[in-house]
TIDO-126196 format. One record per residue (C-alpha): y, z, x; residue in one letter; residue number from 1; chain. Coordinates in pm, 1 decimal. Layout:
BEGIN
((Y; Z; X); 'A'; NUM; 'A')
...
***
This chain:
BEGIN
((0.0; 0.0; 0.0); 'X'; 1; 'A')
((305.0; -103.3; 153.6); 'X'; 2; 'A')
((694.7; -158.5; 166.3); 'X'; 3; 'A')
((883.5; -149.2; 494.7); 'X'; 4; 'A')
((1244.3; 29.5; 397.6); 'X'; 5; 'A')
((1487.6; -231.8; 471.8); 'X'; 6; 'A')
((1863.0; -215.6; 573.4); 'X'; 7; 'A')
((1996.0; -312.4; 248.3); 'X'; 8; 'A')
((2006.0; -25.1; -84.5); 'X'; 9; 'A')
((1674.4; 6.7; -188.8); 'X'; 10; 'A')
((1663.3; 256.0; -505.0); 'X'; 11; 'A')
((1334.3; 412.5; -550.0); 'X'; 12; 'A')
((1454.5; 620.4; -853.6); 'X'; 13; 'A')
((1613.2; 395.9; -1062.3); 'X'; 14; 'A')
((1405.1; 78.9; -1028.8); 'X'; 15; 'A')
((1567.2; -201.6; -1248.5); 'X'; 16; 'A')
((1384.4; -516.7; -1298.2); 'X'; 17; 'A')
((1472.0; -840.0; -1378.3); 'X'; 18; 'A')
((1318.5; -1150.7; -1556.1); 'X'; 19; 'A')
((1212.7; -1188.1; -1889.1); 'X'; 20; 'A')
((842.5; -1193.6; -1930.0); 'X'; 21; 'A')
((522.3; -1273.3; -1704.3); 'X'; 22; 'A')
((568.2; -1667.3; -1699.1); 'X'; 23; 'A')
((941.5; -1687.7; -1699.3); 'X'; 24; 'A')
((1178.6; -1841.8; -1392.6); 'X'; 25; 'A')
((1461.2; -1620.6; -1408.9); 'X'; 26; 'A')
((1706.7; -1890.2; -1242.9); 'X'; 27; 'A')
((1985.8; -1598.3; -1222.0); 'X'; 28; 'A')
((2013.2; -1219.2; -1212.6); 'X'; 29; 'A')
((2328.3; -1083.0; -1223.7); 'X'; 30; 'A')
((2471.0; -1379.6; -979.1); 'X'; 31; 'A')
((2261.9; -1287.6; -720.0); 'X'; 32; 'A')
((1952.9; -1532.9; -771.9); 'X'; 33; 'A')
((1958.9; -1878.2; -629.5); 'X'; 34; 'A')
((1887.1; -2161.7; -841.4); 'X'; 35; 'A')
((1551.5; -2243.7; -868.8); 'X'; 36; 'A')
((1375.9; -2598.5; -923.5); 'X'; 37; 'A')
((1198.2; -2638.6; -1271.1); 'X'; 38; 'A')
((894.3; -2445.5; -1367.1); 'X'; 39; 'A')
((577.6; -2712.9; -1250.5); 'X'; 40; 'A')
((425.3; -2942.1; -1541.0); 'X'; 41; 'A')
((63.6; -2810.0; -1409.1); 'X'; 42; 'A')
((-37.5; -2489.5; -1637.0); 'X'; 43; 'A')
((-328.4; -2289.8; -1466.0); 'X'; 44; 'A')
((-514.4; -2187.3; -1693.2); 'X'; 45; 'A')
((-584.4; -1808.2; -1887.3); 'X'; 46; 'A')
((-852.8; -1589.4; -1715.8); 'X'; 47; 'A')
((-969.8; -1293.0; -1753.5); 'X'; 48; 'A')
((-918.6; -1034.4; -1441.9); 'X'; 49; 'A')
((-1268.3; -1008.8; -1293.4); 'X'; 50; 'A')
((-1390.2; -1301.1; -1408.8); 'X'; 51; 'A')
((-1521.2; -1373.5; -1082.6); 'X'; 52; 'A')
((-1691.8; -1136.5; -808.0); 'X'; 53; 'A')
((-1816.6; -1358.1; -533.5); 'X'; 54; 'A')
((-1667.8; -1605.4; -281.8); 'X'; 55; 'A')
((-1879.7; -1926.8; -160.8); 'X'; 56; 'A')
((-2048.2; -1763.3; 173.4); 'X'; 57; 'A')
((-1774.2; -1696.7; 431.2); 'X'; 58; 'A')
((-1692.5; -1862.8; 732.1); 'X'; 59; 'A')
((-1575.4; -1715.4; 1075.7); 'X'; 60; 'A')
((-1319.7; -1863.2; 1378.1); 'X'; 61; 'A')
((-1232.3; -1753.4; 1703.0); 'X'; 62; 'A')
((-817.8; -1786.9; 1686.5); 'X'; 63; 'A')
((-641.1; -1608.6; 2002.8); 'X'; 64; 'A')
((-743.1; -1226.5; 1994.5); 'X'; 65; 'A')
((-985.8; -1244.8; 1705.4); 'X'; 66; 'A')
((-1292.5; -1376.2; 1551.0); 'X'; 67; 'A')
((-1127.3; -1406.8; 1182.1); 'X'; 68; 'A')
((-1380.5; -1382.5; 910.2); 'X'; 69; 'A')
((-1250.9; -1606.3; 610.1); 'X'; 70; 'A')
((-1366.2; -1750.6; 209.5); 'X'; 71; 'A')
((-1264.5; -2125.9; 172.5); 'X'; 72; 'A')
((-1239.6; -2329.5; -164.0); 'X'; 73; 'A')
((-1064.6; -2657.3; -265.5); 'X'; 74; 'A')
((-1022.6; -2997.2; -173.1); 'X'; 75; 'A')
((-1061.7; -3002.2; 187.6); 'X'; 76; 'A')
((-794.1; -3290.2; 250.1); 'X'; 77; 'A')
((-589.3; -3089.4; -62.5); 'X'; 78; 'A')
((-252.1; -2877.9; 10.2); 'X'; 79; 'A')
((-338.7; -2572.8; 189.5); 'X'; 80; 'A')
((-237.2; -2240.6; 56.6); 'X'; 81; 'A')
((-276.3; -1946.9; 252.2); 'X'; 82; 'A')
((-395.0; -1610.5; 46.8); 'X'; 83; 'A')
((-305.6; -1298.4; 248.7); 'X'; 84; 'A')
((-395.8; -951.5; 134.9); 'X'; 85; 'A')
((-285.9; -556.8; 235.7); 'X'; 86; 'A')
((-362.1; -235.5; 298.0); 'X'; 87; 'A')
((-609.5; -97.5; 119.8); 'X'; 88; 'A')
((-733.1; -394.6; 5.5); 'X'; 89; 'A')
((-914.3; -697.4; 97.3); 'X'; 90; 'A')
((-969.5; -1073.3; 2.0); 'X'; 91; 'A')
((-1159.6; -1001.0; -326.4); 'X'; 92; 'A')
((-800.5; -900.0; -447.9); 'X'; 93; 'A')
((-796.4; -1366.2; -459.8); 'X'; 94; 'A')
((-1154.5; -1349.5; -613.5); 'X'; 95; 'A')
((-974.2; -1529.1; -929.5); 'X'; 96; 'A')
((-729.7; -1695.0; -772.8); 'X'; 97; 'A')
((-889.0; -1883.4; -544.1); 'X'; 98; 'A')
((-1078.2; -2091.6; -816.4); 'X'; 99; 'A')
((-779.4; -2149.1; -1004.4); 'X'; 100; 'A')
((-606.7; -2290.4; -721.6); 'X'; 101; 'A')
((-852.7; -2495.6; -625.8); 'X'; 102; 'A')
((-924.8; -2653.8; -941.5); 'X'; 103; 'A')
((-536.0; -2737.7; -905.1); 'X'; 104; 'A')
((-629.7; -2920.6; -628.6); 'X'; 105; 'A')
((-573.0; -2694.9; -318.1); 'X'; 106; 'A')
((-749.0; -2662.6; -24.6); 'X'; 107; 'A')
((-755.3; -2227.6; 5.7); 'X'; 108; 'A')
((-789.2; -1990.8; 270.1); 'X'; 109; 'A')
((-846.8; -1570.2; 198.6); 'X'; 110; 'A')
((-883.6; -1473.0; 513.7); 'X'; 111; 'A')
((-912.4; -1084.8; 617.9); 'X'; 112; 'A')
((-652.7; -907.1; 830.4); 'X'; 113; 'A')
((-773.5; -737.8; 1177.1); 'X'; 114; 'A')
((-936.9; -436.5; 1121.4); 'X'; 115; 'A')
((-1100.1; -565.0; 774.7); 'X'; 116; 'A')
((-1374.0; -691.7; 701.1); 'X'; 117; 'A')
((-1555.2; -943.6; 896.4); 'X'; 118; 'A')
((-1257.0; -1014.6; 1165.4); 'X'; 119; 'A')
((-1356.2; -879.7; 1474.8); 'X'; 120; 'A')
((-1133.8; -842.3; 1808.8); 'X'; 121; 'A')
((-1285.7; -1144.3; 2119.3); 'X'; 122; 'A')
((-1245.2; -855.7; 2373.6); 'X'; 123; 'A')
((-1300.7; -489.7; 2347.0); 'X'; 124; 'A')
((-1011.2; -430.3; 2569.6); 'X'; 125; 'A')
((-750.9; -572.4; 2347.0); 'X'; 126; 'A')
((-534.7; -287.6; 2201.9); 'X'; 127; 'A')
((-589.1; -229.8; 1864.7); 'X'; 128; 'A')
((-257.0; -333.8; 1761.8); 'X'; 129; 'A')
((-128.5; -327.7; 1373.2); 'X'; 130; 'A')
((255.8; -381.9; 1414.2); 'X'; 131; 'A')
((368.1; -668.7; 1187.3); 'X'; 132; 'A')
((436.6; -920.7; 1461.4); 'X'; 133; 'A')
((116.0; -911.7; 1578.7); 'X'; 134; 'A')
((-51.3; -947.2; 1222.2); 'X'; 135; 'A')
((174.3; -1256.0; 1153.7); 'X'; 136; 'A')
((114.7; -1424.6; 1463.5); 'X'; 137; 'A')
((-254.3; -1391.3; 1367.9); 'X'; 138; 'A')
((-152.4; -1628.2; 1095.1); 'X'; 139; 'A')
((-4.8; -1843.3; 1351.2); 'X'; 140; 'A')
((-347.5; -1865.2; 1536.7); 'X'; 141; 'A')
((-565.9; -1905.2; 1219.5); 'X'; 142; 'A')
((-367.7; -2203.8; 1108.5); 'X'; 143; 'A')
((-391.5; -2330.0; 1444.3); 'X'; 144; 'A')
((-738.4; -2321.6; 1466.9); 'X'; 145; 'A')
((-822.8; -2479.2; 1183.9); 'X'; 146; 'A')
((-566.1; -2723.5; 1272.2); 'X'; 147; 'A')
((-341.8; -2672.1; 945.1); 'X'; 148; 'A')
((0.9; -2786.2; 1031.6); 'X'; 149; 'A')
((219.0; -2644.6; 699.8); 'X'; 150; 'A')
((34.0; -2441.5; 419.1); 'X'; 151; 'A')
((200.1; -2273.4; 175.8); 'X'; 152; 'A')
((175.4; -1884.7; 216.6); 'X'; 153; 'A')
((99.7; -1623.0; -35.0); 'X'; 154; 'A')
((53.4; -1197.4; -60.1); 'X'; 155; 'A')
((88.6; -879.0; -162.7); 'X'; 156; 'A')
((161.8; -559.4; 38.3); 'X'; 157; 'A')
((100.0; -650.1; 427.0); 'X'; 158; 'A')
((-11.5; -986.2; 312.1); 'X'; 159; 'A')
((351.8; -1043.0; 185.0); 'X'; 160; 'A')
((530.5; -913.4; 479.4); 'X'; 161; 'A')
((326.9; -1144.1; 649.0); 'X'; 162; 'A')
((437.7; -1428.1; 453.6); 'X'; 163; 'A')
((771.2; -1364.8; 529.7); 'X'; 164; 'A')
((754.2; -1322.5; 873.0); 'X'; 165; 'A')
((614.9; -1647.9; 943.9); 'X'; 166; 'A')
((855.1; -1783.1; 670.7); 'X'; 167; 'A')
((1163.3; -1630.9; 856.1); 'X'; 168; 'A')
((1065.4; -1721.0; 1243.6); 'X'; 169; 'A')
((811.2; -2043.1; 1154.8); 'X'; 170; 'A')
((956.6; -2232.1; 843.9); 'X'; 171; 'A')
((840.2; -2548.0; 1004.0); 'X'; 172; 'A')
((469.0; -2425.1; 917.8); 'X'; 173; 'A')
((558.0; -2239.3; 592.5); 'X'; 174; 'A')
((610.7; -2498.6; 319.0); 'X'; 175; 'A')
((668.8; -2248.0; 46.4); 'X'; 176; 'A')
((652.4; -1881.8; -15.6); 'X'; 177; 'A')
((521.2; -1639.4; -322.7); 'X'; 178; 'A')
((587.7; -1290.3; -207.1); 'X'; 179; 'A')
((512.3; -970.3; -431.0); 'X'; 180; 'A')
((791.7; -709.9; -372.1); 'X'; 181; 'A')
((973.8; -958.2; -210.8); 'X'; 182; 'A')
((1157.7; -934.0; 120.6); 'X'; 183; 'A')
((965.1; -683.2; 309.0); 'X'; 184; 'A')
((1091.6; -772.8; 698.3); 'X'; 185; 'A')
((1188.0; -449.6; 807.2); 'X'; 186; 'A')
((1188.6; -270.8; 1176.1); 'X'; 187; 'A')
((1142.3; 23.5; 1309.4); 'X'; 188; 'A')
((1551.4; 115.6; 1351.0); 'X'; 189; 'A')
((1555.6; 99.3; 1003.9); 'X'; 190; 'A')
((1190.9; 323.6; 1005.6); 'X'; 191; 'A')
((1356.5; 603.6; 1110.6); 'X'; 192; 'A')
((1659.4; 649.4; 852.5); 'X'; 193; 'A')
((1551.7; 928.6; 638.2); 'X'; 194; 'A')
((1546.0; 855.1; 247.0); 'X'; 195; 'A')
((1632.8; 1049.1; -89.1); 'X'; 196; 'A')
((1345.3; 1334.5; -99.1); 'X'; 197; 'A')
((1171.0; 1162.5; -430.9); 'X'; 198; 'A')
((1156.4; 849.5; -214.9); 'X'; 199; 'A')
((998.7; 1024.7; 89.3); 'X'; 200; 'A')
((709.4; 1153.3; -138.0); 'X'; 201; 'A')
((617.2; 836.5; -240.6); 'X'; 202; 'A')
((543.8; 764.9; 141.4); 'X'; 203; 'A')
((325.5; 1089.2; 142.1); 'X'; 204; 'A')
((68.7; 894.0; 288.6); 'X'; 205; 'A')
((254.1; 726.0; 590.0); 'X'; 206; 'A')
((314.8; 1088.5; 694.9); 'X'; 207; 'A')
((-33.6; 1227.4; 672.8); 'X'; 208; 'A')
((-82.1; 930.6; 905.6); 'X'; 209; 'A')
((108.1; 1039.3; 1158.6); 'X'; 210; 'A')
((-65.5; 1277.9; 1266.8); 'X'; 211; 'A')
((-398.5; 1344.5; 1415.1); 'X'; 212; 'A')
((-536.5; 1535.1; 1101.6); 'X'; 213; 'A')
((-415.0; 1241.9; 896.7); 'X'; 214; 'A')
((-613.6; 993.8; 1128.4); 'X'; 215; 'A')
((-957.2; 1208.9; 1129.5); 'X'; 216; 'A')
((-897.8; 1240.4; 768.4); 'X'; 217; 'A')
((-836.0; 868.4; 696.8); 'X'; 218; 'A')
((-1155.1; 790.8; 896.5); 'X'; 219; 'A')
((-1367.9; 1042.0; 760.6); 'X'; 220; 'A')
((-1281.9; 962.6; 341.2); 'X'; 221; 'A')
((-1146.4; 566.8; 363.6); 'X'; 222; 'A')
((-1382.0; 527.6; 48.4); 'X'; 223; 'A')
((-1202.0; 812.5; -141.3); 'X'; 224; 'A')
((-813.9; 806.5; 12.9); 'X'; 225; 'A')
((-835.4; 399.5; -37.7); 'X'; 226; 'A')
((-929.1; 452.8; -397.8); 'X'; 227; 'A')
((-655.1; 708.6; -487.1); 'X'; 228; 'A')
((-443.4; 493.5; -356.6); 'X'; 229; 'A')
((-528.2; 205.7; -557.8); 'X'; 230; 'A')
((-531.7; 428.0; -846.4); 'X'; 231; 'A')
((-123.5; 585.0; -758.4); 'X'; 232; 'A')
((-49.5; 221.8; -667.5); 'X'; 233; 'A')
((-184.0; 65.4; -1001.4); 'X'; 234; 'A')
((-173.2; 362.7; -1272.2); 'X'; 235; 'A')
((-262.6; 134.0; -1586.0); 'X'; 236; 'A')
((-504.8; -95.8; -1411.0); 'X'; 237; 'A')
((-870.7; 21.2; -1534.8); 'X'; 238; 'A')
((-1062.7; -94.8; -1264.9); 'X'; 239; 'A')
((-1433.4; 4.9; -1244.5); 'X'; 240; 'A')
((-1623.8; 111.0; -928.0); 'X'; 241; 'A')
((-1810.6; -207.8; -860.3); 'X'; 242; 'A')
((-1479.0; -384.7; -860.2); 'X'; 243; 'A')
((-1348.7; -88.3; -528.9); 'X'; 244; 'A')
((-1674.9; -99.9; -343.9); 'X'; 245; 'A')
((-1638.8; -492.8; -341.2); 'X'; 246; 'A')
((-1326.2; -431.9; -159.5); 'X'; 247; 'A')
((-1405.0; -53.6; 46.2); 'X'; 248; 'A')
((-1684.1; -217.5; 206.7); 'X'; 249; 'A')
((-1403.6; -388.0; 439.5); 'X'; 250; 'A')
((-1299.6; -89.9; 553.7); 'X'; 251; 'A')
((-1573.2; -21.7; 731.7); 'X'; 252; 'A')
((-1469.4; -276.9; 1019.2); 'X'; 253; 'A')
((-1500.1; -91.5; 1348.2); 'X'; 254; 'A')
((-1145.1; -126.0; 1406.7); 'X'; 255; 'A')
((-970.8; -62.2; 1095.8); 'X'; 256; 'A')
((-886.1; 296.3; 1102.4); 'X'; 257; 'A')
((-718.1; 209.4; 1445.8); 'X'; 258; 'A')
((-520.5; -43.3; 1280.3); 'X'; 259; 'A')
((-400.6; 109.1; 1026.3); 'X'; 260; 'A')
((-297.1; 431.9; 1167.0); 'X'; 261; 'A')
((-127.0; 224.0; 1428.5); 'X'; 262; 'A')
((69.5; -1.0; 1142.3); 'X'; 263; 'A')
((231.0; 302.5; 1013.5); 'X'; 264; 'A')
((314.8; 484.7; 1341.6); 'X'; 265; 'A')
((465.5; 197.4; 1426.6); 'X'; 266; 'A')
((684.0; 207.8; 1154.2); 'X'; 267; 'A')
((848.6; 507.2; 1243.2); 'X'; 268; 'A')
((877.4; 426.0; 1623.4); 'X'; 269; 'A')
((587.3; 689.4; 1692.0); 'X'; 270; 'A')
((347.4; 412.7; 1837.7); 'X'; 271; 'A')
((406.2; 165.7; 2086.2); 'X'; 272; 'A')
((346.2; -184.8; 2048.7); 'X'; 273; 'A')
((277.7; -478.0; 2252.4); 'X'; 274; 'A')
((555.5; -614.3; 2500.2); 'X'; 275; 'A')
((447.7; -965.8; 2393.5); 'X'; 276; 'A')
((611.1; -892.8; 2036.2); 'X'; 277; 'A')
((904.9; -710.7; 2158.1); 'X'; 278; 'A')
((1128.4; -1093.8; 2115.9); 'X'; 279; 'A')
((945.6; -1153.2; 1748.9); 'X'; 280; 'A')
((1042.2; -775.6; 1682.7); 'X'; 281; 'A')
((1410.6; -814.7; 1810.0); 'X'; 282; 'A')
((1454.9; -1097.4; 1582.3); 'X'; 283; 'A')
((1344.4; -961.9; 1277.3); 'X'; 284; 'A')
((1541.1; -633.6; 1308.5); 'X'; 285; 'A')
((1808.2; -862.7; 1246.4); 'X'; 286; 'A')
((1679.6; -909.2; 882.7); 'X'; 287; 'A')
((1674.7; -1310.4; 915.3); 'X'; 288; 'A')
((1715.1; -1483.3; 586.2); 'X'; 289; 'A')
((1414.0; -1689.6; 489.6); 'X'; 290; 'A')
((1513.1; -2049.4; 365.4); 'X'; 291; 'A')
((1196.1; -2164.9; 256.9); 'X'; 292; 'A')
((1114.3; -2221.2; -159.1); 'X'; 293; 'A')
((1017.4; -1898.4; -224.0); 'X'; 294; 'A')
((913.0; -1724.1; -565.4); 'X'; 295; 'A')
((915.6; -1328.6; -565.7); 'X'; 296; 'A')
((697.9; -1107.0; -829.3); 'X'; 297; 'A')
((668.6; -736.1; -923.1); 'X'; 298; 'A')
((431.5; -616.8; -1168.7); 'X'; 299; 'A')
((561.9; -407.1; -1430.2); 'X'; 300; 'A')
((393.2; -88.4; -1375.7); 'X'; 301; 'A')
((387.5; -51.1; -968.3); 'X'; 302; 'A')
((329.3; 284.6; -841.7); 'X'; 303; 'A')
((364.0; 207.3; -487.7); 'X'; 304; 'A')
((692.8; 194.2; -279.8); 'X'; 305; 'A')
((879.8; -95.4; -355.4); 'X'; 306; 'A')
((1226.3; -243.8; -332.7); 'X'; 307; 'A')
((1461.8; -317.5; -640.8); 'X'; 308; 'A')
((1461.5; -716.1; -694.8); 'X'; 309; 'A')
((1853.3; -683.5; -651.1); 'X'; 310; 'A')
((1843.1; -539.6; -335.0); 'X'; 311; 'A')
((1662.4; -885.4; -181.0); 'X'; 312; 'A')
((1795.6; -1146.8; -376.0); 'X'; 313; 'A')
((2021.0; -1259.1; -113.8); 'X'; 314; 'A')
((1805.9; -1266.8; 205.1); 'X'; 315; 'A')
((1611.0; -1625.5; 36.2); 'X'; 316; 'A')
((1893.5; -1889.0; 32.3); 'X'; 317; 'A')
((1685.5; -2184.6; -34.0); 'X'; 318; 'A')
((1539.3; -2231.9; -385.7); 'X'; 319; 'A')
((1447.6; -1918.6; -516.8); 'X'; 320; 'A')
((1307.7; -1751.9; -836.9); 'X'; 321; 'A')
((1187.2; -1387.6; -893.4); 'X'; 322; 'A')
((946.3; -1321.6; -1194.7); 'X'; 323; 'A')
((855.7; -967.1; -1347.0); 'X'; 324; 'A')
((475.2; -964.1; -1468.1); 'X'; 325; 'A')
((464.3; -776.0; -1775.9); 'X'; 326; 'A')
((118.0; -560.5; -1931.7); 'X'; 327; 'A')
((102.9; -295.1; -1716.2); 'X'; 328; 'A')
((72.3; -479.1; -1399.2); 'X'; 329; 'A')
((48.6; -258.4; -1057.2); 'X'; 330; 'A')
((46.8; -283.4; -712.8); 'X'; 331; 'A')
((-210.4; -541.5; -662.7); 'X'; 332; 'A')
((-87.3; -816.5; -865.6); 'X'; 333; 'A')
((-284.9; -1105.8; -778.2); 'X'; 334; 'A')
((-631.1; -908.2; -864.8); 'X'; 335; 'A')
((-484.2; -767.6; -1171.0); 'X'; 336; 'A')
((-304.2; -1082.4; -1315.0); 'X'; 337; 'A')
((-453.9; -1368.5; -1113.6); 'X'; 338; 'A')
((-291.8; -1610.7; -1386.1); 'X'; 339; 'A')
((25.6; -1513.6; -1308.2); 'X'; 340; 'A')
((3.4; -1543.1; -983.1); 'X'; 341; 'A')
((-163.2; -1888.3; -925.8); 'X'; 342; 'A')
((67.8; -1998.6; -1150.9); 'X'; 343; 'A')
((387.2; -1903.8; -902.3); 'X'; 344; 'A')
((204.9; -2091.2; -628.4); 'X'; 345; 'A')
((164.6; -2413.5; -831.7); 'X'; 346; 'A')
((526.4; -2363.3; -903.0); 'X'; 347; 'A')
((663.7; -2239.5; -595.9); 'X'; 348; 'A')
((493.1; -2590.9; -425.6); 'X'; 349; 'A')
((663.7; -2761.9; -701.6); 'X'; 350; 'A')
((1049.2; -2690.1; -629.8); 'X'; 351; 'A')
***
């Protein structure tokens, strides 16, 4: 679960949202929204969440550091669309999505983050390293390695911070952009400026990390701390337990306590990272504006941290839409209205 503070006013008490209902372009808010192309002639169409439970059988590539474990569907000369998950979660939160998109003709890619699933480091001497940088530039390699020259990118959580990293430092490989929660580039300068008490709490869990209780604790109850936190970050999503374990059994990746810890010391400048970043990392403290086609989405109903849609507006100045997905939607909006969200991707591509 995840939301980097950014520089600009983020109000976690009075969260306003904007659009009109789960399928709607809202072309303005308040002045601040960029006009946005027409929504796309192509309608996916309805499923129900959990429709689906499997991928086709998963495919693996060495790309720089890693081994990246990944589920393919679509047209394999079709548009690529990159599917990019967070923390704690795992591809199966695209297990509807990905057929939807590629029945629309896309050629998609879920893969799994380091420290997830079946991604494995080349060389056990490589530092376990979960800084955001590092996690985007694994994007970087992946497309490289399967030789994909422009995809368009989509996430949640870390998945969507992801997103708009590469969108902000690569837009020449980013074609378009659907981002839940928006503009997440943050750094850790703006880590360490201390928020309004109600807003700390709701990072509870970033604390608890930083320390070495918090990490032995992670590590000994992933299955149980992972499923609380699905169950904060998505209060009105129902899911049942076949529908977690799908998903905890990625956490049981050798590295992926390691990663996570290190993600959210990071944050708060109480980790190191990698020297090799430190440029990537100097550029996105400056909060770069992504110009890339970009649609943003919040569910109605997340519990996790997130920013208020006005508070981002302005950091996409190319065409831009944000979309508020009604019916008790939380945190992990692709699993729990895959409709929705295929349908921002066919529309995103179409601006």
């Amino acid at each position: 679960m995840d939301s980097i503070k950014i520089s600009e006013a983020i109000n976690h008490h009075r969260r306003r949202f904007f659009g009109t209902a789960a399928m709607t372009i809202a072309a303005a808010q308040l002045g601040l929204i960029g006009s946005a192309a027409a929504q796309s002639s192509k309608t996916v169409p309805a499923i129900k969440p959990g429709t689906n439970t499997s991928f086709d059988p998963l495919k693996q590539i060495d790309a720089d550091v890693l081994n990246i474990g990944y589920a393919e569907a679509g047209a394999a000369k079709g548009p690529v669309v990159l599917l990019l998950h967070g923390w704690p979660y795992d591809i199966y939160s695209f297990v509807d999505v990905t057929p939807l998109l590629a029945s629309a003709g896309y050629r998609v890619i879920v893969p799994f983050v380091r420290g997830y699933g079946t991604t494995r480091f080349l060389s056990n001497d490589t530092f376990r390293n979960g800084q955001p940088s590092a996690v985007a530039v694994d994007t970087i390699a992946l497309m490289d390695a399967l030789k994909i020259e422009k995809a368009t990118l989509a996430g949640f959580d870390w998945g969507a911070r992801t997103a708009n990293i590469v969108a902000a430092l690569w837009p020449e490989r980013c074609k378009a952009m659907v981002s839940v929660s928006g503009y997440l580039i943050g750094s850790q300068e703006a880590g360490k400026m201390p928020l309004p008490p109600k807003a700390e709490l709701e990072w509870w869990y970033q604390f608890y990390f930083a320390t070495q209780r918090g990490r032995a604790g992670y590590d000994k109850n992933r299955h149980d701390f992972s499923k609380l936190i699905w169950q904060l970050a998505s209060p009105k999503w129902d899911f049942d337990d076949a529908t977690f374990d799908r998903s905890a059994a990625s956490f049981n990746n050798p590295d992926h306590v390691a990663i996570v810890i290190h993600n959210y010391r990071w944050r708060l400048a109480l980790a190191e990272g990698e020297p090799k970043y430190a440029d990537l990392d100097k550029r996105l403290a400056e909060g770069p504006v992504i110009t890339v086609p970009t649609i943003t989405l919040e569910g109605d109903a997340n519990g996790a941290p997130h920013p208020d849609p006005s508070a981002y507006a302005k950091k996409f100045s190319g065409k831009y839409a944000h979309r508020l997905i009604t019916g008790g939607i939380g945190h992990n909006l692709p699993q729990e209205a895959p409709q929705a969200f295929a349908q921002a991707v066919v529309d995103v591509d179409a601006f």
